[in-house]
C-alpha positions, 0 to 999 in steps of 0.5 A: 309211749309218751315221756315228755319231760320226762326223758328231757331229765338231767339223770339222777333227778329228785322229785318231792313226793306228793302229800296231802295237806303238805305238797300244796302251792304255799309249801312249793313256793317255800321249797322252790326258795330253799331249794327246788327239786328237778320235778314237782307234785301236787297233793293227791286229788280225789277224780271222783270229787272233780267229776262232781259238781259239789266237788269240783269248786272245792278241789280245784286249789289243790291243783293250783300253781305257778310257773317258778314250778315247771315241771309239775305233775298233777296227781290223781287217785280214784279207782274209775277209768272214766273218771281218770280220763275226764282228770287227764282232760282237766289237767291239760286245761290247766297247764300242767306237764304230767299226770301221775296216778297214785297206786299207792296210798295206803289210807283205808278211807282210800283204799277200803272205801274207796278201792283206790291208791293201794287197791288197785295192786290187787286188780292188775287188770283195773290198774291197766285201764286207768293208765289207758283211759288216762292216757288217753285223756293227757293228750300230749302230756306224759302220764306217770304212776307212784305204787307200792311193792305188793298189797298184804306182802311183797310182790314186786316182779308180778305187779310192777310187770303188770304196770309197764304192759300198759306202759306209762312214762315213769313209775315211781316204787316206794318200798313197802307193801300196802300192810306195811304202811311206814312201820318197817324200813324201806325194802331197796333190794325189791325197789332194785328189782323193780328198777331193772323191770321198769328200765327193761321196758323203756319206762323211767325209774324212780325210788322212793323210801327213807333217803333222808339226805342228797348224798345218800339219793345219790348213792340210792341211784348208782346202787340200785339203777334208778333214774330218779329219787322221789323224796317224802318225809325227808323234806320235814328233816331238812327244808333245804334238802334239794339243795346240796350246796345249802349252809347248814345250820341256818340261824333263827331269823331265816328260819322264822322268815320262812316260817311266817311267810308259808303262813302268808302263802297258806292263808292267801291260797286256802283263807278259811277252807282250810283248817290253822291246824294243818300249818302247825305240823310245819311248825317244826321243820322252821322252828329248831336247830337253834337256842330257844327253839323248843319253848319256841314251837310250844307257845306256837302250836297253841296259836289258832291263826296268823295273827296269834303266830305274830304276836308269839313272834313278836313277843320272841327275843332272837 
């Protein structure tokens, strides 16, 4: 079994969760300022789009990145094993540290259309193959999963016991089932029992769900024997999350700062490919926390481009 990086972690480690239209290069950058997590992800990437031709031009941004990122995992999802080898073989092209394969996502034009993320829970065996042939792909690169604790109800110790027969290098397991989407809190006591699995078997163990401060990914670590915690939606609450030592609460020009120079970084990364309205949702991990800041985040989320979120600004007394 290859681990890479991953058995070079200073242990507990955090890791910020892949998220498509969240995690991409801009996002990264502003996180790595504010405080860097121990490994980065990026977006999910569809392996059957880069085995197109048509798709291949059009996915390649989201597996961009820079050296301030190391180590960064590129995360992929699909539900071909061919596909995954060919992905793993772009991956090592590019320069990344790891692979991971998204066993997850709970999205049904993933996981319907696509029998990819989640549905492969339901096929053990599959799951198997595309660890392998993606294995078999990364070269020397460490190929990792991020998985979910059943499909319609929970059932952690037959599926997490199916992934490490196939060995990876890390399994993350968030704590919902598939059906549960993010609709109930994450279930520790069966992130727990999958830990001792991975663990067992000489895997790398990381957890995932609902840890909305550092103190309490602490906490999560000694309690329920992980190695890691991965990190979400914590990261809209607090940009500063990775960084414990961070002085909270940071006043309105930082926050504003911060905020136009993500715009900057997205534009230059995406230009027109991408659509203004998939900033707007950061509008409120800057803007709030200090007097003023909810008008503030109204008028902004009427802007339609960098330029009207500049005049709003300027128009703005701190």
């Amino acid at each position: 079994m290859n681990q890479g990086f991953w058995k070079q972690l200073k242990k507990p480690f955090f890791t910020l969760a892949p998220m498509m239209d969240v995690t991409d290069l801009a996002f990264r950058q502003i996180v790595i300022e504010c405080g860097r997590p121990d490994v980065f992800f990026t977006e999910f990437v569809s392996c059957d789009g880069l085995c197109s031709e048509i798709g291949r031009p059009k996915l390649l941004p989201h597996l961009k990145f820079k050296e301030n990122e190391r180590p960064i995992v590129a995360q992929f999802f699909g539900s071909k094993p061919e596909n995954f080898y060919k992905c793993a073989q772009l991956a090592v092209e590019l320069g990344f540290d790891g692979i991971d394969i998204n066993m997850g996502c709970p999205e049904n034009r993933v996981v319907s259309k696509q029998g990819a993320g989640a549905a492969l829970i339901l096929k053990p065996e599959l799951a198997q193959e595309i660890i392998k042939e993606t294995k078999r792909g990364a070269g020397d690169l460490p190929v990792s999963v991020k998985t979910r604790i059943g499909f319609n109800s929970i059932n952690t110790e037959e599926w997490i016991s199916a992934l490490v027969k196939a060995q990876p290098a890390a399994i993350t397991v968030h704590g919902r089932t598939k059906k549960e989407m993010s609709s109930v809190p994450a279930h520790w006591d069966e992130i727990g029992k999958a830990a001792k699995i991975i663990k067992e078997a000489g895997i790398v163990a990381i957890g995932n769900g609902d840890v909305l401060s550092y103190k309490e990914g602490l906490d999560k670590v000694k309690e329920f024997g992980l190695d890691g915690i991965m990190i979400g939606r914590g990261i809209f609450n607090n940009i500063w999350f990775f960084n414990p030592e961070a002085n909270l609460p940071v006043g309105p020009k930082e926050r504003i700062r911060l905020l136009k120079k993500h715009i900057e970084l997205f534009v230059d990364l995406w230009g027109k490919d991408k659509n203004f309205d998939v900033i707007k949702r950061f509008i409120k991990v800057y803007i709030n926390d200090f007097e003023g800041s909810k008008d503030l985040r109204t008028k902004l989320m009427t802007s339609k481009n960098q330029q009207d979120v500049d005049m709003i600004l300027q128009e703005y007394q701190i």
